[in-house]
N, CA, C and O atoms as CSV, one atom per row, in Angstrom:
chain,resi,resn,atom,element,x,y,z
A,1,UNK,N,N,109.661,181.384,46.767
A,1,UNK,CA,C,109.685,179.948,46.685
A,1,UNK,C,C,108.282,179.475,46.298
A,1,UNK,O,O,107.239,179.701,46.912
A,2,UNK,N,N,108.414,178.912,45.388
A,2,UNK,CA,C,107.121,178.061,44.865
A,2,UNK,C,C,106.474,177.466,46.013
A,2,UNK,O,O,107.111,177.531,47.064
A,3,UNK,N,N,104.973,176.716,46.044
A,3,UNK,CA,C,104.338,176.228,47.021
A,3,UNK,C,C,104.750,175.027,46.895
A,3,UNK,O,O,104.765,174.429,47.971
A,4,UNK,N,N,105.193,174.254,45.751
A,4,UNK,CA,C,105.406,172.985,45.704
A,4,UNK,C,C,106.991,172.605,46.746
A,4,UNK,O,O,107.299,171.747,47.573
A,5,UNK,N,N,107.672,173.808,46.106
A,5,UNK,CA,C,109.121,173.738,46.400
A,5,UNK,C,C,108.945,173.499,48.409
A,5,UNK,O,O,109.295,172.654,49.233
A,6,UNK,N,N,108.258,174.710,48.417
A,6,UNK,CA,C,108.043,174.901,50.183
A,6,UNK,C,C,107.619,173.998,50.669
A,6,UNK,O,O,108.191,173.640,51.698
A,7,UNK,N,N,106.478,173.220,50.214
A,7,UNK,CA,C,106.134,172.059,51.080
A,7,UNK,C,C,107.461,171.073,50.841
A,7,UNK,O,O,107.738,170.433,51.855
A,8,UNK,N,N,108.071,170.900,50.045
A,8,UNK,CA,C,109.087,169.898,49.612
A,8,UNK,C,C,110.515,170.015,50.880
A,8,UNK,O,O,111.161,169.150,51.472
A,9,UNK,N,N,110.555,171.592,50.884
A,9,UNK,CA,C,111.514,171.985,51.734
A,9,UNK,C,C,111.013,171.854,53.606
A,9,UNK,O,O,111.624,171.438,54.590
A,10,UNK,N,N,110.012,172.276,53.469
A,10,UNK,CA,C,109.506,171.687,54.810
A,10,UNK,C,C,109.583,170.157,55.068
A,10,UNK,O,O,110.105,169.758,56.109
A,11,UNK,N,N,109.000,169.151,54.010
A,11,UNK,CA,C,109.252,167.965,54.456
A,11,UNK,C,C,110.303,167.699,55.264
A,11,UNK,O,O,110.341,167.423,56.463
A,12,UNK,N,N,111.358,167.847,54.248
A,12,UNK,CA,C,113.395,167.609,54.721
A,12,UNK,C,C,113.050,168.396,55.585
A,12,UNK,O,O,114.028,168.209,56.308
A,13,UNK,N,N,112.455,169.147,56.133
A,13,UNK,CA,C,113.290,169.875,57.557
A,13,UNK,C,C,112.912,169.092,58.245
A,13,UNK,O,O,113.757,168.614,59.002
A,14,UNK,N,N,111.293,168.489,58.360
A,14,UNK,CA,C,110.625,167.631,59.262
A,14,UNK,C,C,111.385,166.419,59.218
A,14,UNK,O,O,111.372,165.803,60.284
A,15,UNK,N,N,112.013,165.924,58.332
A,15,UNK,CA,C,112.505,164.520,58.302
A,15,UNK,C,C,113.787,164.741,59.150
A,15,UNK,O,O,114.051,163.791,59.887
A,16,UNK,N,N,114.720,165.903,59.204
A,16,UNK,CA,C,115.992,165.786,59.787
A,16,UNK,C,C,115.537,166.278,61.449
A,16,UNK,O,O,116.104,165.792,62.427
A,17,UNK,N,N,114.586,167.164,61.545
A,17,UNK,CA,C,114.459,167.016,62.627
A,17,UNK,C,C,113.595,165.475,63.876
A,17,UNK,O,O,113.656,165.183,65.071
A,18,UNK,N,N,113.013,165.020,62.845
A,18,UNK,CA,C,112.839,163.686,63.385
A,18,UNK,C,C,113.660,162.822,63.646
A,18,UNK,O,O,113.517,162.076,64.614
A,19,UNK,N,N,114.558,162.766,62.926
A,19,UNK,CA,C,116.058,161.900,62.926
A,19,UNK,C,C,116.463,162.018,64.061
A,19,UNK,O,O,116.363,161.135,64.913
A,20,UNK,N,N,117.114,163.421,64.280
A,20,UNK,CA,C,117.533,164.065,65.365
A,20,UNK,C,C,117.073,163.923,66.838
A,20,UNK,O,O,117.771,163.792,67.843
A,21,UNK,N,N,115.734,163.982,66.719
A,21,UNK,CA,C,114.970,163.663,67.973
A,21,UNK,C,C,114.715,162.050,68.254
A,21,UNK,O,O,114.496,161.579,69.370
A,22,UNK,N,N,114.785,161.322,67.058
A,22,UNK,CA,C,115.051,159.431,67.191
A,22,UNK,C,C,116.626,159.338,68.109
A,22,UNK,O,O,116.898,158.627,69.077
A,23,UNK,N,N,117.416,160.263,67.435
A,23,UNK,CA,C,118.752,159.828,67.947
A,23,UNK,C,C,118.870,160.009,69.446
A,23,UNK,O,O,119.333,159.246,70.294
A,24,UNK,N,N,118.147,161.629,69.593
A,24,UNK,CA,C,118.206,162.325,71.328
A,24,UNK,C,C,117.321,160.895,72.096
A,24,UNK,O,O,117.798,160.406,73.120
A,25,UNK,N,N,116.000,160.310,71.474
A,25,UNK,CA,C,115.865,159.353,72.532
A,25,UNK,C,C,117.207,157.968,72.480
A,25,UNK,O,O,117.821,157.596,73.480
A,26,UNK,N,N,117.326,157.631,71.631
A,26,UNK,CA,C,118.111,156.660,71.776
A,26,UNK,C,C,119.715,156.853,72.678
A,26,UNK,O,O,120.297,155.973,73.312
A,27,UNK,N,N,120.093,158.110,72.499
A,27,UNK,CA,C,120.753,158.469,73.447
A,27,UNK,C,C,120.843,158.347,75.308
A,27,UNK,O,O,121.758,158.005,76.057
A,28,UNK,N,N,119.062,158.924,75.620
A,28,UNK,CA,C,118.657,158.523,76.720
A,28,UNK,C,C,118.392,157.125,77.053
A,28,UNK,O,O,118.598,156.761,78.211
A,29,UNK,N,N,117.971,156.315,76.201
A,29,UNK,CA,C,117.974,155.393,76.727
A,29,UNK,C,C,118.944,154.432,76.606
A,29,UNK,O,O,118.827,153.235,76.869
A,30,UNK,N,N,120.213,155.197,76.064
A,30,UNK,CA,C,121.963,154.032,76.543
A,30,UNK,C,C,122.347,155.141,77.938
A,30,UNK,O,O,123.506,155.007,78.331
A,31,UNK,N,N,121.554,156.132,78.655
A,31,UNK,CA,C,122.030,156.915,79.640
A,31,UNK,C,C,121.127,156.297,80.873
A,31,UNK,O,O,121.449,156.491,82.045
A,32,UNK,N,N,119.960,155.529,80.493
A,32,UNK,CA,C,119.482,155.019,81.347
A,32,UNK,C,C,119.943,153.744,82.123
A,32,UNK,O,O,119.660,153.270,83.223
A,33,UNK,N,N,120.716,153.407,81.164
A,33,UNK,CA,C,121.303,151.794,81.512
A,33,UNK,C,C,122.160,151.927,82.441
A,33,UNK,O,O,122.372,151.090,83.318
A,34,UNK,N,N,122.894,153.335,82.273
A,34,UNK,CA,C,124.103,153.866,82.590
A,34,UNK,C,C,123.600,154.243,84.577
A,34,UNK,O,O,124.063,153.836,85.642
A,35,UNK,N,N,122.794,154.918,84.315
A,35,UNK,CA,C,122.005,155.002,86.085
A,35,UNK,C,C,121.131,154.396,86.272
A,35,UNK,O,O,119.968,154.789,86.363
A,36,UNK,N,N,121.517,153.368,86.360
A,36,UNK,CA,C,120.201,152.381,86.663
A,36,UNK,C,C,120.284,152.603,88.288
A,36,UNK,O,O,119.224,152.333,88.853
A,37,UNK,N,N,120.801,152.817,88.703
A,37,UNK,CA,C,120.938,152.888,90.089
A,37,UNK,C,C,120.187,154.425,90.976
A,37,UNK,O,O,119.469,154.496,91.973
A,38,UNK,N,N,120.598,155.191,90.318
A,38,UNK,CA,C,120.201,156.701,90.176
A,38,UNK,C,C,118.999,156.764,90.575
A,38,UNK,O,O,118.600,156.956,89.426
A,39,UNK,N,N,118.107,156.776,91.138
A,39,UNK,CA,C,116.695,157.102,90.710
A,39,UNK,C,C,116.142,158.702,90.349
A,39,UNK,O,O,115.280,159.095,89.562
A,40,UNK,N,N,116.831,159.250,91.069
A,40,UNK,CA,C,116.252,160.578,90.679
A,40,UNK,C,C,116.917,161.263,89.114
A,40,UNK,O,O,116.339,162.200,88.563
A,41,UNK,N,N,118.272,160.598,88.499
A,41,UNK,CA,C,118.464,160.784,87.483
A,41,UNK,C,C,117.532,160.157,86.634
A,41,UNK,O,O,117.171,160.817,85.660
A,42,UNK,N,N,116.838,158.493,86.857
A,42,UNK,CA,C,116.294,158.032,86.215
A,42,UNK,C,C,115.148,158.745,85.772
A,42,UNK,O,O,114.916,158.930,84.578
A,43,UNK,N,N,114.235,159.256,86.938
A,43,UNK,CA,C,112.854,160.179,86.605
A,43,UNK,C,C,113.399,161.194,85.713
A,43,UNK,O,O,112.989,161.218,84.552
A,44,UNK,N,N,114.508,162.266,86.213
A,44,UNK,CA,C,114.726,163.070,85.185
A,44,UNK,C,C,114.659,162.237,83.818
A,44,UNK,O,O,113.491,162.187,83.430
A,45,UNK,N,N,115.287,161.764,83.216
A,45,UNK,CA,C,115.256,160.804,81.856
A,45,UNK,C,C,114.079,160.817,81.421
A,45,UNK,O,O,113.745,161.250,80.318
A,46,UNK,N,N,113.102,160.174,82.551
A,46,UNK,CA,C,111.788,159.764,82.174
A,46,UNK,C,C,111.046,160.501,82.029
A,46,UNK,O,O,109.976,160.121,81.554
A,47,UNK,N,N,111.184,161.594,82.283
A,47,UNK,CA,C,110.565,163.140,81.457
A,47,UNK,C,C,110.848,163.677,80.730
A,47,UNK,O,O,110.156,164.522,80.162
A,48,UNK,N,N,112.275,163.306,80.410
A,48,UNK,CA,C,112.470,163.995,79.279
A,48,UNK,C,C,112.607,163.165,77.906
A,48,UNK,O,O,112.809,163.718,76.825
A,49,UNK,N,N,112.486,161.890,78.058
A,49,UNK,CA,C,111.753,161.161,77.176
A,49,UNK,C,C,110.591,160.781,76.710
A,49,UNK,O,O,110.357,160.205,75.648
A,50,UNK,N,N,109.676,161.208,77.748
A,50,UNK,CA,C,107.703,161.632,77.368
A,50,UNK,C,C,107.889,162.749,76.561
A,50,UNK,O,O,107.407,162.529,75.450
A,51,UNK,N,N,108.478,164.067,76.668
A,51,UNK,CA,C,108.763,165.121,76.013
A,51,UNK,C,C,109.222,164.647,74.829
A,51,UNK,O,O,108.416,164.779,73.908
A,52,UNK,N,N,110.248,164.141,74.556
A,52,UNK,CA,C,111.129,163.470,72.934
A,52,UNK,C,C,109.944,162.913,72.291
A,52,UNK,O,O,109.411,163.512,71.358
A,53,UNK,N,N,109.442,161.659,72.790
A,53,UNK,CA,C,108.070,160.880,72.406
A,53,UNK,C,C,107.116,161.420,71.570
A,53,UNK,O,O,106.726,161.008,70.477
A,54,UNK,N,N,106.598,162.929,72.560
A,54,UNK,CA,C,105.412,163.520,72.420
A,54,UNK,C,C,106.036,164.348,71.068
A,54,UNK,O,O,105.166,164.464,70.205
A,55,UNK,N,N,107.182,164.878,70.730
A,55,UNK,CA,C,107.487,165.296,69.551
A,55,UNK,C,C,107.776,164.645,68.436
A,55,UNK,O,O,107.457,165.171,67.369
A,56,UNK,N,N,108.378,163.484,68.445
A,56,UNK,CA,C,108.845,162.882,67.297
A,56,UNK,C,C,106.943,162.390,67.082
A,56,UNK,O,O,106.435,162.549,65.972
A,57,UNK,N,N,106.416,162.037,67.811
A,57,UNK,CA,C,104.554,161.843,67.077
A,57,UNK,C,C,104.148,162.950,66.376
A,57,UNK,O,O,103.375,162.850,65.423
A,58,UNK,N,N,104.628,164.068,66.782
A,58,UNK,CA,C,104.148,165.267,66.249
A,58,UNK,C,C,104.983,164.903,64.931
A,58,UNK,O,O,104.349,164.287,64.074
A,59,UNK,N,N,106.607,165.266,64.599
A,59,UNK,CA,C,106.852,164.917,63.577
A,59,UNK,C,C,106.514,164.034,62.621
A,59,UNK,O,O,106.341,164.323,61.437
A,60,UNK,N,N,106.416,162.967,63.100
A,60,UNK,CA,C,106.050,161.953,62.114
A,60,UNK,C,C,104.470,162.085,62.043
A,60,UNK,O,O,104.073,161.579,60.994
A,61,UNK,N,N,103.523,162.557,62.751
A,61,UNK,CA,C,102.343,162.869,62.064
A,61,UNK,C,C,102.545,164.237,60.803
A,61,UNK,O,O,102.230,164.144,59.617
A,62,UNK,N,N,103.065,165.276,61.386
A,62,UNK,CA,C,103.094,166.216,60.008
A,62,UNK,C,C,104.554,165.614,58.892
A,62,UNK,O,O,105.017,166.444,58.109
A,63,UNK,N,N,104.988,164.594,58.912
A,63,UNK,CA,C,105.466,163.874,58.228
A,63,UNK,C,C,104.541,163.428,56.962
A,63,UNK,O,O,104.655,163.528,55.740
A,64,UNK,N,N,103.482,162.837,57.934
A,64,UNK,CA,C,102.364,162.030,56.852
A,64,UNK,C,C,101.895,162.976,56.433
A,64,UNK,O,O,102.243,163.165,55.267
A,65,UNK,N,N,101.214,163.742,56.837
A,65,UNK,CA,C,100.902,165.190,55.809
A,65,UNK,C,C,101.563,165.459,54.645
A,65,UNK,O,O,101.126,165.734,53.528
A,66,UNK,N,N,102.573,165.355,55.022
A,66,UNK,CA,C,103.437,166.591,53.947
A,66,UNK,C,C,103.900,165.311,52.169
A,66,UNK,O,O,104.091,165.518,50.970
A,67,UNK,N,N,103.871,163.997,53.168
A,67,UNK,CA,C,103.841,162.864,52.323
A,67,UNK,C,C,102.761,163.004,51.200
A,67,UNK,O,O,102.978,163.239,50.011
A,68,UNK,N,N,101.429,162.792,51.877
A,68,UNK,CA,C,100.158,163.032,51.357
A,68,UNK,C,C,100.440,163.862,50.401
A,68,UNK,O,O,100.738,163.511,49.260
A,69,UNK,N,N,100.351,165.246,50.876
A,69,UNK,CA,C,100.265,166.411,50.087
A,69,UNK,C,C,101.184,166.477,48.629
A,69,UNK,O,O,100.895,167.130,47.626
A,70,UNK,N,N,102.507,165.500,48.858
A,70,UNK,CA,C,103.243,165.550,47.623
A,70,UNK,C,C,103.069,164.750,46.906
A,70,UNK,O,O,103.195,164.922,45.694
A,71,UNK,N,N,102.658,163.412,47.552
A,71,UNK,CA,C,101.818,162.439,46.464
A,71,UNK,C,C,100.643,163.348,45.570
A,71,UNK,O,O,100.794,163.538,44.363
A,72,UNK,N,N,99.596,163.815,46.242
A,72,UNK,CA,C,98.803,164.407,45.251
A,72,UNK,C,C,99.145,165.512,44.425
A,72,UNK,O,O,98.497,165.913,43.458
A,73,UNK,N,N,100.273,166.007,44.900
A,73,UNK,CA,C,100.778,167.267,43.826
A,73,UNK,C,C,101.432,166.455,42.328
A,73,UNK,O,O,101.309,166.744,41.138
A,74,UNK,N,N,102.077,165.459,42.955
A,74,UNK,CA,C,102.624,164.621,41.764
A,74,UNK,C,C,101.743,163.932,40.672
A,74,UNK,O,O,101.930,163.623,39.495
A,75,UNK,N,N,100.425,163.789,41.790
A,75,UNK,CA,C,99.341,163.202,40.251
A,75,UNK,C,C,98.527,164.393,39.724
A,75,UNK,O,O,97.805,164.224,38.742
A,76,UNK,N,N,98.587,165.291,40.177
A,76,UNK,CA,C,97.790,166.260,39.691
A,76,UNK,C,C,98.998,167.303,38.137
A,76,UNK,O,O,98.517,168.249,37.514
């Protein structure tokens, strides 16, 4: 696989797995509404939505990377 192709193919992976991880939080938080009462379900949630958080930043920072990188392949 070409280098251009690979970074191209990495992007889309990064983009669907960001999706994916937008959807897993939005999920938790129609499950939060759901135990509002719960508290100890609630904390669970609430950790495992710092966790979702802390990845989709990761994604969408090597998002912008990979953005970058294909903009300048395209003017070069």
């Amino acid at each position: 696989m070409s280098p251009a192709r690979n970074l191209k193919y990495r992007y889309l992976k990064t983009k669907m797995a960001l999706n994916q991880t937008v959807q897993s939080i939005l999920d938790i938080n129609r499950k939060r509404r759901v135990f509002r009462e719960d508290s100890s379900r609630q904390e669970e949630l609430a950790e495992e939505l710092k966790v979702l958080n802390a990845v989709a930043e990761n994604h969408a920072m090597r998002l912008r990377t990979y953005e970058q990188r294909l903009q300048q392949d395209d003017r070069a």
